[in-house]
DSSP file (Angstrom, degrees, kcal/mol; ACC not computed):
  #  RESIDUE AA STRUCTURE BP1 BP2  ACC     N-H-->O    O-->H-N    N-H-->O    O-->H-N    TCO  KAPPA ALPHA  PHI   PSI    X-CA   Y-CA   Z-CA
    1    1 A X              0   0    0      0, 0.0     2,-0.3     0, 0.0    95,-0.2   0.000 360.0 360.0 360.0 151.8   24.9   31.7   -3.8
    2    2 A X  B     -A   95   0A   0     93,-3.6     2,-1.9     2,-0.1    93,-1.3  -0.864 360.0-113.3-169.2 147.5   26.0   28.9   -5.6
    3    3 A X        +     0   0    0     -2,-0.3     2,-0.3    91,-0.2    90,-0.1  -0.367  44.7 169.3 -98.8 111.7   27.1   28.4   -9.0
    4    4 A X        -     0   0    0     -2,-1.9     3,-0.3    88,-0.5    88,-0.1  -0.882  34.5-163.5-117.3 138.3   24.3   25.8  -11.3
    5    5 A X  S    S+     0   0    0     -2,-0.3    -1,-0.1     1,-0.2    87,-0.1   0.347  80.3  89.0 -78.8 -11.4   23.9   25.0  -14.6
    6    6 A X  S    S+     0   0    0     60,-0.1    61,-0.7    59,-0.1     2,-0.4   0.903  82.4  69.8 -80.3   0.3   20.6   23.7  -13.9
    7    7 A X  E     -B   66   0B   0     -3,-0.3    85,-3.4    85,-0.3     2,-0.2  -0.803  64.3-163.9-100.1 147.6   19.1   27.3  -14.6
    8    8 A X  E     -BC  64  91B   0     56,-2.0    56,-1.3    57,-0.8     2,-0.3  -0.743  18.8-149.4-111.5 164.5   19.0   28.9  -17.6
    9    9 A X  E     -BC  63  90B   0     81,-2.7    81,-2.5    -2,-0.2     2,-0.3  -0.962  28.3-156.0-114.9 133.2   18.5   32.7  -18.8
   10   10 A X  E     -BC  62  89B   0     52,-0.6    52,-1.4    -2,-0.3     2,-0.3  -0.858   5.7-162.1 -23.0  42.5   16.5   32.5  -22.4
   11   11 A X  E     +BC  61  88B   0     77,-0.7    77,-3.0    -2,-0.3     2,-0.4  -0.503  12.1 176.2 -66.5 118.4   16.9   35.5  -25.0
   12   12 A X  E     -BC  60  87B   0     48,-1.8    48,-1.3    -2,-0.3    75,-0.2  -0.914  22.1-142.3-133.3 128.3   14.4   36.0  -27.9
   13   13 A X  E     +B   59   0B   0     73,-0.9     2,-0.4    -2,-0.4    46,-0.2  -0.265  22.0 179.2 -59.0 137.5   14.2   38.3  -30.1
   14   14 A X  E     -B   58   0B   0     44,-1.5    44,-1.1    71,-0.1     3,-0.1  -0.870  34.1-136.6-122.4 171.6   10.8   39.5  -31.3
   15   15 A X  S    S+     0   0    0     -2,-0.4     2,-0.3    42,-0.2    44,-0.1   0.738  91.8  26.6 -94.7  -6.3    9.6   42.1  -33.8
   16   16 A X     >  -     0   0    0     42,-0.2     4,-1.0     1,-0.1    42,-0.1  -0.937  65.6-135.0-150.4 164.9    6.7   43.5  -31.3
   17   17 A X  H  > S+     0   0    0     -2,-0.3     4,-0.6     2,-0.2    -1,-0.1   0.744 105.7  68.2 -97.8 -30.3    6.1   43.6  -27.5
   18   18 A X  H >> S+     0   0    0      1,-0.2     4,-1.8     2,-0.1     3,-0.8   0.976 106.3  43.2 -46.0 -66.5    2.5   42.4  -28.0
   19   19 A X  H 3> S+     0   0    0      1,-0.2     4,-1.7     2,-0.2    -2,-0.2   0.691 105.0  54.0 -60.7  -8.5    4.2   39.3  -29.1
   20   20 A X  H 3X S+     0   0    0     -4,-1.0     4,-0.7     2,-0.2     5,-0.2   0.454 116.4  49.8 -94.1 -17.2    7.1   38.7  -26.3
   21   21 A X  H <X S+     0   0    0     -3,-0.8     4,-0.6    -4,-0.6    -2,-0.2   0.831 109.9  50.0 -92.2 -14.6    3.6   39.1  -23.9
   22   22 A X  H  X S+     0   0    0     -4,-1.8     4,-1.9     2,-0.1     3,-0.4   0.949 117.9  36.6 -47.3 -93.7    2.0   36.6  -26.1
   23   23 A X  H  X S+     0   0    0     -4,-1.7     4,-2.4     1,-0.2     5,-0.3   0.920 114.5  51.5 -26.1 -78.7    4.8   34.3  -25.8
   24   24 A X  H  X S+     0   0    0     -4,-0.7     4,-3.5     1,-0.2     5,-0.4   0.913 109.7  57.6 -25.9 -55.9    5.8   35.0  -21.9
   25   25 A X  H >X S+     0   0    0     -4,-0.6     4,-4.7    -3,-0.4     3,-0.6   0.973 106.4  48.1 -35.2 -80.8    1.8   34.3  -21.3
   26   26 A X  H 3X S+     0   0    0     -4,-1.9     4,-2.6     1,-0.3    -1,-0.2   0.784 117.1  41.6 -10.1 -88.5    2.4   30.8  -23.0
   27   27 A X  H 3X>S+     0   0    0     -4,-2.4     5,-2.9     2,-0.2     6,-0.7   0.652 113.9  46.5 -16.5 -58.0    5.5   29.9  -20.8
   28   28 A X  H X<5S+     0   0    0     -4,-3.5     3,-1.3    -3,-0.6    -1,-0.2   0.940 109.3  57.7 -96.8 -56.0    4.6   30.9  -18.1
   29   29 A X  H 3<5S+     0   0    0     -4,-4.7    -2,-0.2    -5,-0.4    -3,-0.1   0.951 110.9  44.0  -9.5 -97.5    1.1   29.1  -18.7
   30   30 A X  H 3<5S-     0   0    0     -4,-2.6    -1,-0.3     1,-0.1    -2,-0.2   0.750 118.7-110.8 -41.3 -26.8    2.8   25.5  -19.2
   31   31 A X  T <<5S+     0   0    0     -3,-1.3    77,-1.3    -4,-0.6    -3,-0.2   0.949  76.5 140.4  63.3  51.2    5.1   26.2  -16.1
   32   32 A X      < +     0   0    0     -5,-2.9    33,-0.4     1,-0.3     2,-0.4   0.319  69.5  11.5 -85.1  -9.2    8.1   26.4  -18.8
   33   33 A X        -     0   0    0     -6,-0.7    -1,-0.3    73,-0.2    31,-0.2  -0.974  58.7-137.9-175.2 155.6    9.6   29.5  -16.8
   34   34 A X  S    S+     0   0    0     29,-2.9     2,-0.3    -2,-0.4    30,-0.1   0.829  88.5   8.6 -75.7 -37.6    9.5   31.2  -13.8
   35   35 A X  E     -D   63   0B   0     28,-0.9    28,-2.0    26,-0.1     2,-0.4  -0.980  56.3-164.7-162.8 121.3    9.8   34.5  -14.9
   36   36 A X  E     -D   62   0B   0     -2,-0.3     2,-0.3    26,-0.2    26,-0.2  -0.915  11.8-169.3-127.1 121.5    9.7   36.4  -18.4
   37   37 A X  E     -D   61   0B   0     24,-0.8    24,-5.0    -2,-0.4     2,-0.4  -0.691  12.5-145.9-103.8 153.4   10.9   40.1  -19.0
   38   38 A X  E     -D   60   0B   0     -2,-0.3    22,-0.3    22,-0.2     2,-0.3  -0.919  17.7-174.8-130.7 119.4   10.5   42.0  -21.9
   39   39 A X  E     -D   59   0B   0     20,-7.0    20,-1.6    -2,-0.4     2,-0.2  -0.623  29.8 -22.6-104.8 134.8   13.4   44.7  -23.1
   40   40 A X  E     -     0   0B   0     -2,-0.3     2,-0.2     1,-0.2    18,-0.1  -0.522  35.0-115.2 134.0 173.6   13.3   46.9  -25.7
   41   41 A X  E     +     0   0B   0     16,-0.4     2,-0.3    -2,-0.2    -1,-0.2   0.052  69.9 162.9 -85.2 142.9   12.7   48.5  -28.2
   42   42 A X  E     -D   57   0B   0     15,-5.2    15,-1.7    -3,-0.2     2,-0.5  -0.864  39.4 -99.3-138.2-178.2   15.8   47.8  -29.0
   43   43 A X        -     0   0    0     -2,-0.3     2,-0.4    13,-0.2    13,-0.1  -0.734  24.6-164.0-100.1 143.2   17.9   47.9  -32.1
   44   44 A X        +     0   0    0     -2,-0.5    11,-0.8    11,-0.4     2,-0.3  -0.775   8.3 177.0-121.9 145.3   18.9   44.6  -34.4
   45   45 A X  E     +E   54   0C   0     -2,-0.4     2,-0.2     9,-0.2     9,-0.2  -0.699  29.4 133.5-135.2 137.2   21.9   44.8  -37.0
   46   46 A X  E     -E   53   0C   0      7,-1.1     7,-2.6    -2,-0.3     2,-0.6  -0.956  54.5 -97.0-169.1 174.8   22.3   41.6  -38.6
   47   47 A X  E     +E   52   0C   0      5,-0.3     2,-0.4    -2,-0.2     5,-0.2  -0.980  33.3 178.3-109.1 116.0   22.8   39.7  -42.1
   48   48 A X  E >   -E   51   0C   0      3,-2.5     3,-3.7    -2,-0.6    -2,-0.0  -0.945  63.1 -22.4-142.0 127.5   20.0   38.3  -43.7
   49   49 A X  T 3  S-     0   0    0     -2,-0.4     3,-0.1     1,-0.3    -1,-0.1   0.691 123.0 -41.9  38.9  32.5   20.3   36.6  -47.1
   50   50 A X  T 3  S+     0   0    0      1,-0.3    -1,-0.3     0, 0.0     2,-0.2   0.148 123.9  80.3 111.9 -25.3   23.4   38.1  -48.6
   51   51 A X  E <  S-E   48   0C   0     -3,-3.7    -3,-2.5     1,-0.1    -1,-0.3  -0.751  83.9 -97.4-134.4 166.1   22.7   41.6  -47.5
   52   52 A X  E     -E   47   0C   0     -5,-0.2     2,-0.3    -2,-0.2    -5,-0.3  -0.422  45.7-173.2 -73.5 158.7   23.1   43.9  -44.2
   53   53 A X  E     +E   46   0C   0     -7,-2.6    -7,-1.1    -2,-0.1     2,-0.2  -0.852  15.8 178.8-132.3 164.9   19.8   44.3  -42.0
   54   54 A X  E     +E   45   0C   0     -2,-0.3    -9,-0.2    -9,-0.2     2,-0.2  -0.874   9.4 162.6-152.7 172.8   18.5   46.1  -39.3
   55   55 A X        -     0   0    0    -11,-0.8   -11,-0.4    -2,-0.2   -13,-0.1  -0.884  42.7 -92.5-176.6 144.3   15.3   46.4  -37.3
   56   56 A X        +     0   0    0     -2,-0.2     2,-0.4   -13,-0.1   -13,-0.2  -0.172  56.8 159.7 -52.4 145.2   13.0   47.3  -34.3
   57   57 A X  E     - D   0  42B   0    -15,-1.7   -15,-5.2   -44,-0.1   -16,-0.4  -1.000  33.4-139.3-153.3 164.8   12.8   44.1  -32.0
   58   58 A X  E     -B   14   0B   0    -44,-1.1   -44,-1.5    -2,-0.4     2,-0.4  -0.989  12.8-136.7-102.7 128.6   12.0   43.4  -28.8
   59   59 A X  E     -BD  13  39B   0    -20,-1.6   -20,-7.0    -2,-0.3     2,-0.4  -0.844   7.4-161.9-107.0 146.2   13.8   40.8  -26.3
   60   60 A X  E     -BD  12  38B   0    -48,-1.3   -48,-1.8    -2,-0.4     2,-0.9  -0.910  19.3-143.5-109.4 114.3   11.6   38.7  -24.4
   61   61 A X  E     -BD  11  37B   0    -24,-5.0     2,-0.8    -2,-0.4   -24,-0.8  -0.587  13.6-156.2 -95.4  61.7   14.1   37.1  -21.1
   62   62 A X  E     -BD  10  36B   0    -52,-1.4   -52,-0.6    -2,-0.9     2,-0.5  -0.365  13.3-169.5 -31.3  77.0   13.5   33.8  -20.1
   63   63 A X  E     +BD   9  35B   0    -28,-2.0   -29,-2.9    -2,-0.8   -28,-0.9  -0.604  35.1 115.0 -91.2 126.2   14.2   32.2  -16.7
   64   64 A X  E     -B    8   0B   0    -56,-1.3   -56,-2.0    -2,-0.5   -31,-0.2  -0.868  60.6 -59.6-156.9-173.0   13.9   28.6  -16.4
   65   65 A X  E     -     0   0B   0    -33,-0.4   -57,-0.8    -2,-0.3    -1,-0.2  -0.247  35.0-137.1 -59.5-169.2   15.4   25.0  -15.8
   66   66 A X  E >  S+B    7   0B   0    -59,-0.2     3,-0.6   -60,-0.1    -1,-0.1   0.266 104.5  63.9-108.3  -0.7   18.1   23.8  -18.1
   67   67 A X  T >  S+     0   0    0    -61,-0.7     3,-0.6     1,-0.2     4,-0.3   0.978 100.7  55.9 -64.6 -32.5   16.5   20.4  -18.3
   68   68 A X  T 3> S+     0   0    0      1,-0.2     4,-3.1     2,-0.1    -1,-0.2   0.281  74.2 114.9 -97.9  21.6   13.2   22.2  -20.1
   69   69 A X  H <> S+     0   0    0     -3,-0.6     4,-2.4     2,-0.2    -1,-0.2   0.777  77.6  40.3 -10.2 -68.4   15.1   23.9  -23.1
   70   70 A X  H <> S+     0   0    0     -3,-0.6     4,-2.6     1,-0.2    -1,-0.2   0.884 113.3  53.6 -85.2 -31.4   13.8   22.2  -26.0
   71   71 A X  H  > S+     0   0    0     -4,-0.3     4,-1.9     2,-0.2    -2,-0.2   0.975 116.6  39.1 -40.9 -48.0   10.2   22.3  -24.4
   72   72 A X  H >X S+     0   0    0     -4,-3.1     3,-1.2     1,-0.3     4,-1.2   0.914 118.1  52.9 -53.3 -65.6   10.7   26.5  -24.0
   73   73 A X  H 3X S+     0   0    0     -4,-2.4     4,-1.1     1,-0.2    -1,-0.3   0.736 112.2  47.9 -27.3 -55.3   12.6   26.1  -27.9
   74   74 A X  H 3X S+     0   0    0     -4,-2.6     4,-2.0     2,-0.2    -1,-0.2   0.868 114.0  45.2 -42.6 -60.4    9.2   24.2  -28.9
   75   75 A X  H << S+     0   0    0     -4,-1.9     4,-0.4    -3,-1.2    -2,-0.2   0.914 111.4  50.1 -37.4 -70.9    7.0   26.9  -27.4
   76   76 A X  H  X S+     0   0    0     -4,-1.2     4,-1.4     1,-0.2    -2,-0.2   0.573 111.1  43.5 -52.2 -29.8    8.6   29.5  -28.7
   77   77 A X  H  < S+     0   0    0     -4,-1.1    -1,-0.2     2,-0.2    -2,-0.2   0.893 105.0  70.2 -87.2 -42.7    8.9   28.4  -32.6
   78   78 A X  T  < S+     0   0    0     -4,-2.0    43,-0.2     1,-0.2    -2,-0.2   0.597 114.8  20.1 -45.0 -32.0    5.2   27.3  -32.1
   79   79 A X  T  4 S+     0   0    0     -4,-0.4    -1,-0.2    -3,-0.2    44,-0.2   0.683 103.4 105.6-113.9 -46.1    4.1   31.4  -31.8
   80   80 A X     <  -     0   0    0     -4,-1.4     5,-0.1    -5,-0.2   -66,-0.1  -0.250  55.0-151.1 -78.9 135.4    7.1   33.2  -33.6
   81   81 A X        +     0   0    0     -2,-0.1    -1,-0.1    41,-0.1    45,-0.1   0.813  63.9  77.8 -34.9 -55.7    7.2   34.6  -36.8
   82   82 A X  S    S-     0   0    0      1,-0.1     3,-0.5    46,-0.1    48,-0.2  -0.250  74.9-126.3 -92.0 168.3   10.4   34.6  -38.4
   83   83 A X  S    S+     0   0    0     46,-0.4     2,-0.7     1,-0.3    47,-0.2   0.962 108.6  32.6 -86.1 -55.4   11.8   31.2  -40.1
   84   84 A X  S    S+     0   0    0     45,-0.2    -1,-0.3    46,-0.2     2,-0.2  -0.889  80.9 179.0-121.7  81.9   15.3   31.6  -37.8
   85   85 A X        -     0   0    0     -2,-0.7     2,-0.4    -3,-0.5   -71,-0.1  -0.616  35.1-111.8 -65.7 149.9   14.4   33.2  -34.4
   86   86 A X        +     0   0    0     -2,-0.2   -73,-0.9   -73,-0.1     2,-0.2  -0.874  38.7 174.9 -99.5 138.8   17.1   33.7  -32.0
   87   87 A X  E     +C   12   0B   0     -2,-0.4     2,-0.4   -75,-0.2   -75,-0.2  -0.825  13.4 170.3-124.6  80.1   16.7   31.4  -29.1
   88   88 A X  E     -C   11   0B   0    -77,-3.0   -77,-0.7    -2,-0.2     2,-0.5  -0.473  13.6-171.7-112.6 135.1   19.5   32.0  -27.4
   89   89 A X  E     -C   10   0B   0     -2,-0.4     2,-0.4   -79,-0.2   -79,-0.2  -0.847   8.7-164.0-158.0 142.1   20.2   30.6  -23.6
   90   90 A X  E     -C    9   0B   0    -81,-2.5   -81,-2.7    -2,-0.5    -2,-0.0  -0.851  34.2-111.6-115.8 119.4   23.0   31.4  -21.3
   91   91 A X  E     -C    8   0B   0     -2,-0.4     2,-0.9   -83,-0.2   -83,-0.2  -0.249  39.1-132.5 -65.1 149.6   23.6   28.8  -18.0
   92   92 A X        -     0   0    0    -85,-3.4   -88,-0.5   -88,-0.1   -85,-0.3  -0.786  37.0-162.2-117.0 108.2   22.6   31.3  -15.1
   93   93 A X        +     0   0    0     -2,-0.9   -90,-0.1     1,-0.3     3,-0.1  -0.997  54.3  15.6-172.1 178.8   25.3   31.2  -12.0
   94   94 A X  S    S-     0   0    0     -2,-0.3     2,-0.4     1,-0.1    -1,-0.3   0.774  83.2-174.7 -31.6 128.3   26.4   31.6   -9.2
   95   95 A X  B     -A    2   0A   0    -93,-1.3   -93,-3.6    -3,-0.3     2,-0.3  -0.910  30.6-113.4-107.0 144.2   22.3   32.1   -8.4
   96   96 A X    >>  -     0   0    0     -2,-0.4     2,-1.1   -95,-0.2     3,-1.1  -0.579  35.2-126.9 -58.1 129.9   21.3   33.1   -5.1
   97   97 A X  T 34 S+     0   0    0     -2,-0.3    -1,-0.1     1,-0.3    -2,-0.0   0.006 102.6  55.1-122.4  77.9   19.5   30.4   -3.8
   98   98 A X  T 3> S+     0   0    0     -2,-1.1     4,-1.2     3,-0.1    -1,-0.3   0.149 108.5  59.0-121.1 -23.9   16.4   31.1   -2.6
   99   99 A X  H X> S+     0   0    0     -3,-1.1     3,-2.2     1,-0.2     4,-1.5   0.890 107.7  46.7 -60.9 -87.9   16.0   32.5   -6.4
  100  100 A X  H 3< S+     0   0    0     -4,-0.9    -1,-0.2     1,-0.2     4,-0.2   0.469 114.2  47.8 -49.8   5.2   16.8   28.9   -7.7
  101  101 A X  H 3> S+     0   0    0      3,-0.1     4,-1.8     2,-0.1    -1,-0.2   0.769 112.4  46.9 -94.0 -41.1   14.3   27.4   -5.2
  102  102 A X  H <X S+     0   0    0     -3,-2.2     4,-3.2    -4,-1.2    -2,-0.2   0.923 118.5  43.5 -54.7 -56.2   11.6   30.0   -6.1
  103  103 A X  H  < S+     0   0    0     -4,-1.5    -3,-0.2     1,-0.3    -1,-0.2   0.705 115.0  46.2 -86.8  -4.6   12.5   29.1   -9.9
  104  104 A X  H >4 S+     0   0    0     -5,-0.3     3,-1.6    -4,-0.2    -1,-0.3   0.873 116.9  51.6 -85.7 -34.1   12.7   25.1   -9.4
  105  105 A X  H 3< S+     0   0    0     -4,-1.8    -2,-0.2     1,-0.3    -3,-0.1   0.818 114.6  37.8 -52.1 -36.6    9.1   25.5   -7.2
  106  106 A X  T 3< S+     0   0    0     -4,-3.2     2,-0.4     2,-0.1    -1,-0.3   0.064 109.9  70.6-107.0  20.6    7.2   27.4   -9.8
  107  107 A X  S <  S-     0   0    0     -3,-1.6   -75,-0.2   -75,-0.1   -76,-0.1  -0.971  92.5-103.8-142.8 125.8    8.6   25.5  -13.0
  108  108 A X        -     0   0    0    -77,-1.3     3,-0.1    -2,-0.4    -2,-0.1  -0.292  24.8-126.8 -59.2 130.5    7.7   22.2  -13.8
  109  109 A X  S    S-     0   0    0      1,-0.1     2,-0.2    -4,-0.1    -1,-0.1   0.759  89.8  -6.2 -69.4 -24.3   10.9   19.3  -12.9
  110  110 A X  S    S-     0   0    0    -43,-0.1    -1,-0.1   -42,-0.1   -42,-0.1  -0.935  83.0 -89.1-167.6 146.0   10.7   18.0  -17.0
  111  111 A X        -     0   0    0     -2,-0.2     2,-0.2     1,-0.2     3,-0.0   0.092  44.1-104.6 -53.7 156.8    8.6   18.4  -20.1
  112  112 A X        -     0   0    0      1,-0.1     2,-0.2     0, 0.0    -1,-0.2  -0.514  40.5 -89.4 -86.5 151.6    5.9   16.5  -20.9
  113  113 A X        -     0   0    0     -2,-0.2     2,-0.2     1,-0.1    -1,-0.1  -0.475  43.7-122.0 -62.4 120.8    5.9   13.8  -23.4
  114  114 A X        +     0   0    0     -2,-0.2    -1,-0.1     1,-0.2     3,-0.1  -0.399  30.9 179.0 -74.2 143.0    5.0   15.3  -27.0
  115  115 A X        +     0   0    0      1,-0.3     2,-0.4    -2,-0.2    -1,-0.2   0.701  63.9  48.0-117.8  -9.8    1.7   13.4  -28.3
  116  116 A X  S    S-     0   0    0      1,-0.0    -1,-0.3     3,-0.0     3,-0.1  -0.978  91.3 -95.2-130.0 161.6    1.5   15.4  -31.5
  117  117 A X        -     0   0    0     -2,-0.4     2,-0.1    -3,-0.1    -2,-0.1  -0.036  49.4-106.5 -41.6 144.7    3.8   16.5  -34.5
  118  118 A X        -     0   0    0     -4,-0.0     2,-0.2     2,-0.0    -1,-0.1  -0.533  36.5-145.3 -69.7 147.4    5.1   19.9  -34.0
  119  119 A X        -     0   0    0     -2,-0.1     2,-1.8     2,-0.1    -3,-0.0  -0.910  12.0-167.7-144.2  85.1    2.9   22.1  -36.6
  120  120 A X        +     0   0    0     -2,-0.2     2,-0.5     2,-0.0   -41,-0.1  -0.529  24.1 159.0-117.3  88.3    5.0   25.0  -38.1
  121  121 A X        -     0   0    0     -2,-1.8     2,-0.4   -43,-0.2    -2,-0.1  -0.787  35.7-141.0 -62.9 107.6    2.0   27.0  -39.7
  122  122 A X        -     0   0    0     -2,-0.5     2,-0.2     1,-0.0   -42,-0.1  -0.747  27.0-121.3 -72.9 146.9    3.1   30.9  -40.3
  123  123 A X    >   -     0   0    0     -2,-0.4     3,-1.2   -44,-0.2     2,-0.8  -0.203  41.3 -86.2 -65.7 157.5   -0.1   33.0  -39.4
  124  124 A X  T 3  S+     0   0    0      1,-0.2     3,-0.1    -2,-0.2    -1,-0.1  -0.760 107.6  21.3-107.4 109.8   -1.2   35.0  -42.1
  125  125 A X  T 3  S+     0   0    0     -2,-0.8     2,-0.3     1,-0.4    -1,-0.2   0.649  82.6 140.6  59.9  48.4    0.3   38.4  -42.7
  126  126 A X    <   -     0   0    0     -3,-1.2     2,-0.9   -45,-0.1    -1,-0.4  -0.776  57.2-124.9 -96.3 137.8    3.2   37.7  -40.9
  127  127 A X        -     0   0    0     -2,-0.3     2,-1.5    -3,-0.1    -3,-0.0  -0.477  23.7-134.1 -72.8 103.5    6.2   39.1  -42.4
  128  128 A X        +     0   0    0     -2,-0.9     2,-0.3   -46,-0.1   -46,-0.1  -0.404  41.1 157.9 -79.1  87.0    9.0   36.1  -42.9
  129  129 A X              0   0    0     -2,-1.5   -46,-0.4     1,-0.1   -45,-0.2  -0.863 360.0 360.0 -99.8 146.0   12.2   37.3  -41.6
  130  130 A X              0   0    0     -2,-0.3   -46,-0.2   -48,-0.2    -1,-0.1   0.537 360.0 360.0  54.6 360.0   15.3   35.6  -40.4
């Protein structure tokens, strides 16, 4: 083992499991992550606009570099519904490392250069939460 910041673990929240396989798909597509699990159903309490919330969601578990962050972050806003998704990422260590060899092999070493604007369309009869 040994303990590196250059992996990350990824939590995002979704509202459906279709979409955290949607997503994962993506990710995993590009070579943005090695690996994405998806937990839940689980339960949300939060604060949304003045008032308490809760809700089903799913979290979708990213493993990846930490150099490719804002690609994953990119990815991820590209697909998800809600205006504030949590995209939340946690340095991953001590990793074993034949894990972190696996996850440097299978993952591309740095994002690609963007060549168009980021496009933040919602899809149409998507609920806009958070």
């Amino acid at each position: 083992m040994r303990n590196s910041t250059a992996a990350l673990q990824i939590v995002v929240a979704v509202p459906d499991s279709r979409l955290a396989g949607r997503i994962a798909s993506a990710l995993l597509a590009q070579r943005l992550c090695a690996c994405a699990q998806t937990l839940g159903p689980v339960t949300s309490r939060y604060r949304w606009q003045g008032k308490l919330a809760s809700g089903r969601e799913y979290l979708l578990v990213v493993k990846t570099r930490g150099s490719l962050f804002t690609a994953v972050e990119r990815a991820v806003r590209a697909l998800h519904p809600y205006r504030v998704p949590e995209i939340a990422a946690l340095p991953l260590g001590p990793v074993h490392e034949p894990y972190l060899a696996w996850l440097r092999e299978v993952t591309r070493a740095r994002p690609r250069a963007r060549t168009r604007p980021h496009s933040r369309v919602k899809p149409p009869g998507r609920r806009a939460r958070r």
